[in-house]
Each structure stands twice: as C-alpha cells, then as structure tokens.
C-alpha positions in Angstrom: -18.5 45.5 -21.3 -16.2 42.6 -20.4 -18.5 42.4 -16.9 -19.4 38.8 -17.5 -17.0 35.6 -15.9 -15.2 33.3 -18.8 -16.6 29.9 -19.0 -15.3 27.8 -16.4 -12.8 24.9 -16.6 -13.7 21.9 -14.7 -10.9 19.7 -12.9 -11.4 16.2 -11.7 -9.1 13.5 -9.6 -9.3 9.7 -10.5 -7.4 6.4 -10.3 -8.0 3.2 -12.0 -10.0 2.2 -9.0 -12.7 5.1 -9.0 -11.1 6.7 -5.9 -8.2 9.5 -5.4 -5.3 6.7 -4.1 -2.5 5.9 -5.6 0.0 3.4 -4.7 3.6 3.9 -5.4 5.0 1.9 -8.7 1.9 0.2 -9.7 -1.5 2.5 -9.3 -1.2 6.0 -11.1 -3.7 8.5 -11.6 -5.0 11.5 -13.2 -6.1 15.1 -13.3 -8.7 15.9 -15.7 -9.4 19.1 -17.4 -12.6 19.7 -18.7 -14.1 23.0 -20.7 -17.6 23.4 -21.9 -17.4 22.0 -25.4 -19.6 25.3 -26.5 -16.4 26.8 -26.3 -13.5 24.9 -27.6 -13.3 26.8 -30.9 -10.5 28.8 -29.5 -6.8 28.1 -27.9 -6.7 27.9 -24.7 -4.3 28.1 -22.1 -4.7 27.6 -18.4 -1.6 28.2 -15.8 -2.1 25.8 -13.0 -0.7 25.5 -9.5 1.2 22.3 -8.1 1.2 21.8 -4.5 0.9 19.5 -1.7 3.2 17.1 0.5 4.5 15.4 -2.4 7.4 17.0 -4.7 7.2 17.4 -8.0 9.1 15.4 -10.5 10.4 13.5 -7.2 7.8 11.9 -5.9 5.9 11.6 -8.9 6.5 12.2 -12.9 7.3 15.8 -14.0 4.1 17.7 -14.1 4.2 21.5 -15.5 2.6 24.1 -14.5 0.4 24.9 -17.7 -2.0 23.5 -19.7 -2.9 23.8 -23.4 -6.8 23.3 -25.0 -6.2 23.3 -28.9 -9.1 24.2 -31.1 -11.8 21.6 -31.1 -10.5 19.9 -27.9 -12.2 20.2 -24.3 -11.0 17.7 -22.4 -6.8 17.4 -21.5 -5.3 14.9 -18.9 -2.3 14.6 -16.9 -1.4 11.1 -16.0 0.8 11.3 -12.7 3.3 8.1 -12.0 3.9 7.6 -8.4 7.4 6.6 -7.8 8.7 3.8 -6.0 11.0 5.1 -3.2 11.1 2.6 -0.8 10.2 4.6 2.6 7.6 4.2 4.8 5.9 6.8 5.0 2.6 8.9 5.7 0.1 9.2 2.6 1.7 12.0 0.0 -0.7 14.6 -1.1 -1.0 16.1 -4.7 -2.7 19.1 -5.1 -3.4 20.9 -8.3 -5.2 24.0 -8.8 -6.8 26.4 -11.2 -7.3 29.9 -11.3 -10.7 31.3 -12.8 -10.6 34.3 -14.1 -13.1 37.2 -15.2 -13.2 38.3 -18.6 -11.3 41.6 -17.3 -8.1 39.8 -15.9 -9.8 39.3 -12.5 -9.2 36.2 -10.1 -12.3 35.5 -8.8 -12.3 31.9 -7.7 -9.4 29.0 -7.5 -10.8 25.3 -7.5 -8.4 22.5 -6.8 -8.3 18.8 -6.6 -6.2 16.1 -4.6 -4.3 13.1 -5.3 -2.6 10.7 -2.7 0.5 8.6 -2.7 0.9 5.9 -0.3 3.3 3.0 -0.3 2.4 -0.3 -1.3 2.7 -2.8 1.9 5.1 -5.7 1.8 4.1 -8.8 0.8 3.7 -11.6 3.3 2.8 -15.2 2.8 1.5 -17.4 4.9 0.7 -21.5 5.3 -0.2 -23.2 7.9 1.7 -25.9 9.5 -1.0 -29.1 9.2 -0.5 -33.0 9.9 -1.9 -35.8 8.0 -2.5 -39.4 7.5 -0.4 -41.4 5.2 -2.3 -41.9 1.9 -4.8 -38.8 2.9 -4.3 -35.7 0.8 -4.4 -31.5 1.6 -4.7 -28.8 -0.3 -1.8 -26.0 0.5 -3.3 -22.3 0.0 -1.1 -19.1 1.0 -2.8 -16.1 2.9 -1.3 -13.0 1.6 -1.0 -9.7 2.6 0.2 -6.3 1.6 1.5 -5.6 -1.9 -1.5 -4.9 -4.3 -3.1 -7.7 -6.7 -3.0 -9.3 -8.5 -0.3 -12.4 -7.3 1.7 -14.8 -9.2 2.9 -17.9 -7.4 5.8 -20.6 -8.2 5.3 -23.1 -6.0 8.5 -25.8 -5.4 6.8 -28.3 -7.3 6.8 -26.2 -10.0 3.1 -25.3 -10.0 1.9 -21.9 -10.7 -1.3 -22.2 -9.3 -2.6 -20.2 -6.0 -3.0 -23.2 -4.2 -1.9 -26.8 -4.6 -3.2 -30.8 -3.7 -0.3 -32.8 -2.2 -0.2 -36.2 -0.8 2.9 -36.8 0.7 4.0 -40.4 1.5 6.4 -39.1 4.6 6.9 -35.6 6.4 7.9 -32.9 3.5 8.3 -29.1 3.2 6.9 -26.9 0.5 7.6 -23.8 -0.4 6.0 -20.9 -2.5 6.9 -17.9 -3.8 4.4 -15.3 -4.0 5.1 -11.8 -6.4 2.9 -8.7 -6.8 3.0 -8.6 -10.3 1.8 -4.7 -9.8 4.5 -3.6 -7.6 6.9 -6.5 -8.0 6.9 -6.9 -4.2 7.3 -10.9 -3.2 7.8 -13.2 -0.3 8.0 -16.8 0.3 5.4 -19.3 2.2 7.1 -22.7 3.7 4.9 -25.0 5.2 6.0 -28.4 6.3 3.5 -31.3 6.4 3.9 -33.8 9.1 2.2 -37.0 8.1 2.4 -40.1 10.5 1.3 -43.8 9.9 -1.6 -44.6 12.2 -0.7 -48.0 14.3 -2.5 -51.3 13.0 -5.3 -51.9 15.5 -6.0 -55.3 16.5 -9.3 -56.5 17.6 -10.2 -59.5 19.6 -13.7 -61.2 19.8 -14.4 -63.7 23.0 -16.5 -66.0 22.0 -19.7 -65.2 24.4 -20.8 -67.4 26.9 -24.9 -68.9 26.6 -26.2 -69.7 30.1 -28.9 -71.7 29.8 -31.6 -71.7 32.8 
C-alpha cells in the first residue's frame, strides 16, 4: 500500500586524518553516500542540500546539489577542495544534507553531516642563538610552527636535512629555509653562532718546602 519508508541512504564526513577538518590548500575531504547494497539494482537519484558558513564553489570546489547511484553501485563520494584564500578567519562550515523520503512522496526525516575549513597557520622557524668553543661542534635544529607537515628544509650550506652538525672555526651565521610542502607556506631560521677561543691557562708549581723537626 506504499505505507512502508524507502531504504535509507547513509551520509558520512571524513578527511585524510580520521576527523571532519580541513585545512585550506593542502587537507580536503569528503562526503560519503552510502545505500544498502540489497538495493542498488535500481537508479537512483538523491537531491541534496548545500549549506553552511562556507560558499559554495568559493570557498571550496563546485559541489551540486544532486547525486546519482547507477545500477550495481551503493557507495558515491564527493571530494570537496578547500581553497586557499589567504584570510584569517574563523573555521568555515560545510553542511550537506539529505532528504528521506517515504515511499508515498513524504519527507519524513533530513540527516546531515559537517565539514570545516580552517586556514593553515604561517610557518615560523626558529634557532636558537648558542656560543661555542673553537674546535667544539653543535648541531642546529629549527622549531617550527604553523603550516601543516610535512617540511622541507634548504639549509645555507646546502643541506637538506632537518637539522645540521657545524663546527665553525670563528663566529658564523646560518640560515634555513623551511617550506610546507602541503600548503607551500615557508619561513626562514637565522641563527648566528658565536664561538670564542678560551685564554691559554698557565699553571705554576712552587716547589714545597720540607721542615724537618
């Protein structure tokens, strides 16, 4: 008698990282659509509602507002792009949602699942300023921030390590350049290492005296 609900189409939220976060130019995301593979025999198409702070096809790759199940398929995605826009700003929300509807034409229930956009933090690199002993060694290692990783470095010796051993014979500066190879954010580190030449210590014994009683 057409009483009965239709079988229900599931939507999920994901990034790369397990959570619902996305970070402008470098961490999309997706919206899952899932129907019970019992029935995936048939065409199916489900209109779908695009909300939240964010704007579509702005903010984030064009998404439109249907999707199609073909025969034999129960699963469809829509991978969403954040763009990079270069404002700070508040996390962006996407919000997708699905109708449900009885067999009759009826909306009974709307389900609906969230995405956010935030923007990556600027990359900043730090080294600390050190002093050594001429013919002693240290080993330079940035402390980064922001951006997402992982990070490439170019260091001014022309290393490409994260961190470096130097044993410099007189005070010397060094550099690095450190680049979010997600985002393509980057900064550069100087550090300058003071090194000083301890003074020659000279030590004089006086022959000790023997009393004799």
């Amino acid at each position: 008698a057409k009483s009965l609900t239709s079988n229900l189409v599931v939507l999920e939220a994901a990034t790369g990282n397990g959570d619902t976060t996305m970070v402008e130019g470098c961490m999309p995301g997706i919206f899952r659509f899932i129907r019970p593979s019992n029935s995936n025999t048939d065409t199916l198409i489900v209109p779908i509602t695009i909300g939240g702070t964010a704007t579509n096809g702005v903010d984030y790759n064009n998404v439109p507002d249907t999707i199609i199940f073909l025969p034999g398929v129960d699963t469809v995605t829509i991978n969403i792009y954040p763009v990079v826009d270069g404002i700070v700003e508040v996390p962006e929300s996407i919000i997708i949602g699905i109708q449900q509807l009885s067999c009759s034409g009826t909306t009974f229930n709307v389900i609906t699942s969230t995405l956010w956009i935030i923007p990556a933090a600027p990359v900043v690199a730090t080294i600390p300023t050190s002093t050594i002993c001429l013919n002693e060694s240290i080993t330079l290692s940035p402390s980064v921030t922001g951006g997402y990783p992982p990070y490439s470095y170019l260091w001014n010796t022309g290393a490409t390590t994260a961190s470096i051993n130097v044993s410099p014979t007189d005070t010397t500066s060094y550099w690095v350049l450190v680049t979010d190879t997600c985002t393509g954010g980057a900064d550069t580190g100087f550090v300058t290492i003071n090194v000083i030449n301890p003074p020659n210590v000279t030590v004089t014994f006086t022959p000790s005296q023997v009393l004799e009683l």
